[in-house]
N, C-alpha and C positions, 0 to 999 in steps of 0.2 A: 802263734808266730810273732808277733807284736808286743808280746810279753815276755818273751824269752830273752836270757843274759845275752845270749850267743850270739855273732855273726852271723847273719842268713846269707846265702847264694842263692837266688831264685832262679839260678839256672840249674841248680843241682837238681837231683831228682830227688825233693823234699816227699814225706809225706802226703801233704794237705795236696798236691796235686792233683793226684785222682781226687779228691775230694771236689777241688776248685773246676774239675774237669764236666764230672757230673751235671753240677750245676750248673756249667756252660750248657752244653747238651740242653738239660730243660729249658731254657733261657729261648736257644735258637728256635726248640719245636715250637713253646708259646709264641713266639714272633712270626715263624712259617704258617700258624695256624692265624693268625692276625690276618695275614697277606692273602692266605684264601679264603677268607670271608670277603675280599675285596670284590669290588662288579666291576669289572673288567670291560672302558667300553671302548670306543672308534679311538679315540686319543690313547689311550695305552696301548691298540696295536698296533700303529702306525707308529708311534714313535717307538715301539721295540723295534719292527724291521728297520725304521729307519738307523737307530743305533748298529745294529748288528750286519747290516746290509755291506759287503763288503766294499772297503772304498774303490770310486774311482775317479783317475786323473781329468780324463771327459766326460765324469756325469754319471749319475745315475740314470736310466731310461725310465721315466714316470711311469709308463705303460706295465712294466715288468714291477716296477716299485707295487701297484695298483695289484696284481695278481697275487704275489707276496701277502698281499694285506687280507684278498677276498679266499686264498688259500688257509692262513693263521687261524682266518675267523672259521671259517668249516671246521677247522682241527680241533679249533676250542670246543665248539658246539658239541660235537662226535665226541670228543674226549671227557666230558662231562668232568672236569675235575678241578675246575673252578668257576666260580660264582661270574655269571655272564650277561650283559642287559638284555632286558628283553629283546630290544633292537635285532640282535644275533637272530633270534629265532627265525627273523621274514626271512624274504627271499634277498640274497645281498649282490643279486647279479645287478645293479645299478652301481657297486664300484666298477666295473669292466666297463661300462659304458659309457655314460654325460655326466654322473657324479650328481645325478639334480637332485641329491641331498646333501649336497657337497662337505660332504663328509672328507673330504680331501682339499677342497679349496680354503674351507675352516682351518685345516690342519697347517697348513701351509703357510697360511696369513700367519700364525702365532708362530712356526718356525722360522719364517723371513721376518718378522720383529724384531726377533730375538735373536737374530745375526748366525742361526744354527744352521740355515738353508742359505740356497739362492737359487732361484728357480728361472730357467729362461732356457728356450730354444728346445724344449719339450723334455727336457733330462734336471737332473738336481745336483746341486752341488753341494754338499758339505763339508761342514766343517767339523773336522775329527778329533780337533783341539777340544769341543764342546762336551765333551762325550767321554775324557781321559782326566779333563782338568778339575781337581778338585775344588769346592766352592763352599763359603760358610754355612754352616748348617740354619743360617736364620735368611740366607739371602737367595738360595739355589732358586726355590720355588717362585723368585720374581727375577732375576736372572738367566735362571736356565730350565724353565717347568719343563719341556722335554726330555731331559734326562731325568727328572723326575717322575716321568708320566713311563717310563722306559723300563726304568726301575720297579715296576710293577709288575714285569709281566716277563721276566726271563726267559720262562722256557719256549716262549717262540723264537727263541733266538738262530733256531735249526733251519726254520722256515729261511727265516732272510738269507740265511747262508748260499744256500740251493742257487743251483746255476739256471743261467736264463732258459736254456732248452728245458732243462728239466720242469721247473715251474709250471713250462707253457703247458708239457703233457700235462704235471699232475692236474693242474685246474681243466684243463680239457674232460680225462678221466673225473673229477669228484662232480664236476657238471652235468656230464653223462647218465653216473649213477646217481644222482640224485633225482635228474629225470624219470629217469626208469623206477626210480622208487615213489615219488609221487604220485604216480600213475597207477601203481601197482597198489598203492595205498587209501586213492581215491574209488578207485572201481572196486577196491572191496568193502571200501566204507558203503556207500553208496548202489550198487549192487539192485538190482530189481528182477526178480526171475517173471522169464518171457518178458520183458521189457530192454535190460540192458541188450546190446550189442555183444558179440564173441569181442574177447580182449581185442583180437588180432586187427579186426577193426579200429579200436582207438591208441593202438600200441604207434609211440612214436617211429620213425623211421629214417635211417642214417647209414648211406650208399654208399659208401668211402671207394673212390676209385682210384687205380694206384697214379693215376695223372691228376697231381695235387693242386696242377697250375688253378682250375675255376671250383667254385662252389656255387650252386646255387639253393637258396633258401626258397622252402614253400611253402604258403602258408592256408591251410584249409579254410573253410566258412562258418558262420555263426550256426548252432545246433547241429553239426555236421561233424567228421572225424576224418582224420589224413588218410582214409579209406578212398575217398574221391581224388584225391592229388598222388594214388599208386600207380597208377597207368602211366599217367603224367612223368611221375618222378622216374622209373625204370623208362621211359622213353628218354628221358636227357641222359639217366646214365649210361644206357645203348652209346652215346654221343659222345663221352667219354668225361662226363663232369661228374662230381662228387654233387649228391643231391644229401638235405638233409629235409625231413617232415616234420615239424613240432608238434606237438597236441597240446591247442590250447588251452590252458585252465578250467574246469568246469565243463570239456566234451570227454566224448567216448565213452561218458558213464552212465550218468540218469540225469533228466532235468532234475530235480533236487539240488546236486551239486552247482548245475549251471544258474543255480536262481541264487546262489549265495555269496558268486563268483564277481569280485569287482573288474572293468572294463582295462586296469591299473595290471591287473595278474594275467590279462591276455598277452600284454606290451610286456611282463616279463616274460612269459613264457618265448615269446619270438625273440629276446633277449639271449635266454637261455642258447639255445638255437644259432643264433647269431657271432655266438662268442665258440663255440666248438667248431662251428667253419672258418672261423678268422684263424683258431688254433691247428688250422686243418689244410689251409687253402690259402693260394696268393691273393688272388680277386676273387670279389662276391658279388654275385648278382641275387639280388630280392624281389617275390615277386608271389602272387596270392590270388585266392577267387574270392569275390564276393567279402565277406568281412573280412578275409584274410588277406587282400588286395588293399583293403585302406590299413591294414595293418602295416604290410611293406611299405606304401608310402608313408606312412608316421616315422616307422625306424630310418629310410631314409630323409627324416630332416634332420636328424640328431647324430648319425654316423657317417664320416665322412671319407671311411674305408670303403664305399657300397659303390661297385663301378657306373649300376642300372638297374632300374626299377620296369616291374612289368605286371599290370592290372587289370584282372579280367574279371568283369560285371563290379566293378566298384560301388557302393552306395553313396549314393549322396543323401535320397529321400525313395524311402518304399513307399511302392504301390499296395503293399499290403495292407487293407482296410481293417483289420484290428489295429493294427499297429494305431490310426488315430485316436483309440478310445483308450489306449495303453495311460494316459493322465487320467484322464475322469477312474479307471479302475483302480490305480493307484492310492488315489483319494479316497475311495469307498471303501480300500483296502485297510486304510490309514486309519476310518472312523470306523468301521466294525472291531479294530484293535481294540482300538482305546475303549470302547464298551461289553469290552472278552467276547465276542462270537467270534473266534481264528476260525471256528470250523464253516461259516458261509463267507469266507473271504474267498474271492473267485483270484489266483495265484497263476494257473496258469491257463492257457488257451489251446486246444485242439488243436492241432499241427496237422497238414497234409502234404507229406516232402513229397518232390520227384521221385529219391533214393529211401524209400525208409528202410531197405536195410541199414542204412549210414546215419540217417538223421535220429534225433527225437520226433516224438510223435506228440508232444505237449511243450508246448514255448512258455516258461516262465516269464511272467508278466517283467519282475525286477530284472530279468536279463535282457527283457526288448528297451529297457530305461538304461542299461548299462550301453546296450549297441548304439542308442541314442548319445548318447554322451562320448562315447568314442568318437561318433561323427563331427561332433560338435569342437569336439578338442581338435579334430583334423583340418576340419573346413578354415580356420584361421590359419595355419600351416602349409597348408597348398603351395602359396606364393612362393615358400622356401625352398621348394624342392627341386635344388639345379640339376638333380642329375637326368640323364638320357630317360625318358620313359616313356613304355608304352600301353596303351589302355586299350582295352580287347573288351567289345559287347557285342552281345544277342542282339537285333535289331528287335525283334518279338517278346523278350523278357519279359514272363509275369512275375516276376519279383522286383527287380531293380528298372526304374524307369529309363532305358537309353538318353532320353533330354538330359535327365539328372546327370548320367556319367560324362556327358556332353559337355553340363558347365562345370564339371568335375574339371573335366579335362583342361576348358580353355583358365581356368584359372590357376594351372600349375604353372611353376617360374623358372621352367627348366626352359634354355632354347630349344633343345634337341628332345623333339614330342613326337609321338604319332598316333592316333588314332584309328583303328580298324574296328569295320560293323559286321558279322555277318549275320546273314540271312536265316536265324535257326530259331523255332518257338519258346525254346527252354530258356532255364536258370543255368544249371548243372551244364555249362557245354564244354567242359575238361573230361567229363566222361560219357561215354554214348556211341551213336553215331555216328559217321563223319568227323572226329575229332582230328584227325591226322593232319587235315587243311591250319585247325587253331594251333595245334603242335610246331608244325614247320613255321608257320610265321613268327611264333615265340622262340623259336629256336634261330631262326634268322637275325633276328633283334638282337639276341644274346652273343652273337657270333660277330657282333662289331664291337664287342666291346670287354672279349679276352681274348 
């Protein structure tokens, strides 16, 4: 064409078009195929939704921003069709919550530098200018890396689009089922005949009652499974609240899984939990037995949606006398490693529950180190905890020392406390005997405060 005498029209329909067309086509797949080698991580989803996220005059809602974000990432995951940081794989219910990987206040900081955002009064505002305007191809990436980082990841751009109602269901649903798939996935990893429990046992449990006004979260005990807070939980929704039961990471299945289980995956799991009722429910009230009562108050110092908290046999410090030799075995655990005998490493301890249909019958040593460290993490925390709460002990308790739940108690920074003792020799006093007296009082608490 460059050689020819003649006048070209390159609008004509010359020849060499299809030719030139061709090799467009290849051109685009090798640059498509570029782009999905790319690892796709927190910064290019955030700035896709954010690009795509429809504008608005008052803001965008962070919260709704936030779902958008923890919705894309599930889709990626599932959808397997592009290259993903590992990051993706955990559990990513910590963007719904406090952000304490601040995977969003990161985001943010370099969006408000760079004059794309303006964040204030809990909504986002941007600027649309940022996102349309084109920019020299050697300056963008220090000028505007957002649209850069945006530019990477198109096809979530369907996600952002999605309206606010809709959003809340899908992540409510992908939550759900992911629940129920973990679960379903652990118990048969982990599986022990004549050992494990009937699923039904450690299968989570989610009351939905059509009066959507209260939710309240419950949260079972360490070696134990939401089998003990069933009575309980259909005794509130008699009442007419929507109850939800989690099953925390590492129960319902075999100790095995709960010795491998960090104290970090318990605090999601009630996460999880917490985020379908908030999608479910106007107010929430949180509230647990035994480890699953310091569990509620932990997520009550961090969520600020939680109307009241309510904790029955709380730990501070067990009476359970393995429980002090739980270091010293650790340590001997530690030095038969290192000189290969795994097989006279003593891992777990002989359990004697109340409930052994419910419980384990063998307490993994690294999960009584895990329960430790939850405590540990909570006892600084206490002081934080403004909201209304109430703490419910055995006066008799052979697990949990009443003294212990006593300076539990006086050291929470809520005004509005109460503590109540009765008179019962057990751990387990959410299921049994005479429960109906601990029910009604719990129910009375809750009854000030939806």
């Amino acid at each position: 064409m460059l050689t020819v005498q003649r006048k070209i029209n390159f609008d004509s329909d010359i020849s060499s078009k299809q030719i030139i067309r061709q090799f467009f086509i290849t051109i685009m797949k090798r640059e498509s195929a570029v782009y999905a080698m790319t690892t796709l991580n927190y910064d290019h989803v955030l700035a896709c939704i954010l690009k795509h996220f429809p504008y608005r005059k008052d803001g965008i809602d962070i919260y709704e921003f936030k779902c958008k974000v923890y919705f894309a990432i599930c889709w990626l995951v599932s959808n397997k069709t592009c290259c993903v940081s590992e990051a993706f794989l955990e559990n990513q219910i910590h963007l719904l919550t406090d952000d304490r990987l601040k995977r969003f206040e990161d985001f943010f900081t370099i969006a408000e530098d760079t004059n794309v955002i303006e964040v204030k009064e809990g909504k986002i505002f941007k600027d649309q200018t940022k996102f349309i305007t084109q920019s020299n191809f050697h300056t963008i990436r220090i000028e505007n890396p957002i649209l850069v980082m945006a530019n990477e990841l198109e096809p979530v751009k369907e996600v952002a689009q999605k309206s606010c109602d809709k959003i809340i269901d899908l992540v409510k649903d992908c939550i759900i089922e992911k629940i129920e798939k973990d679960f379903s996935q652990n118990y048969d990893d982990h599986y022990i005949e004549e050992e494990s429990k009937e699923k039904r046992i450690g299968r989570p449990l989610f009351l939905k009652h059509k009066n959507l006004i209260a939710g309240i979260l419950l949260i079972h005990g360490y070696m134990a499974a939401l089998e003990e807070m069933k009575a309980f939980a259909h005794y509130l929704y008699e009442k007419s609240y929507t109850v939800y039961v989690p099953r925390l990471k590492g129960h319902g299945t075999a100790p095995e899984d709960l010795a491998k289980t960090r104290y970090e995956q318990w605090i999601e799991s009630v996460e999880e939990a917490f985020v379908v009722l908030k999608h479910s429910c106007k107010k929430i009230i949180v509230g647990g037995f035994s480890t699953g009562a310091g569990l509620a108050m932990e997520l009550s110092t961090r969520m600020d949606n939680i109307e009241a908290v309510f904790a029955v046999a709380p730990p501070m410090r067990l009476q359970d006398l393995g429980l002090y030799f739980v270091s010293a075995i650790d340590a001997w655990n530690s030095m038969i490693k290192k000189i290969h005998l795994d097989t006279i490493a003593k891992k777990f301890i002989e359990n004697h529950p109340e409930n052994p249909h419910i419980n384990y019958v063998r307490n993994p040593i690294a999960g009584i180190h895990q329960l430790e460290k939850l405590m540990e993490h909570l006892e600084t925390r206490l002081k934080t905890i403004d909201k209304p709460t109430l703490v419910v002990q055995s006066r008799k308790d052979p697990v949990v020392n009443p003294k212990g739940t006593l300076k539990l108690f006086e050291r929470l920074g809520s005004d509005i406390k109460e503590y109540y003792i009765f008179d019962y020799d057990r751990h387990g006093i959410l299921i049994g005997e005479s429960v109906e007296r601990i029910y009604k009082a719990i129910e009375n608490f809750i009854k000030q405060w939806v």
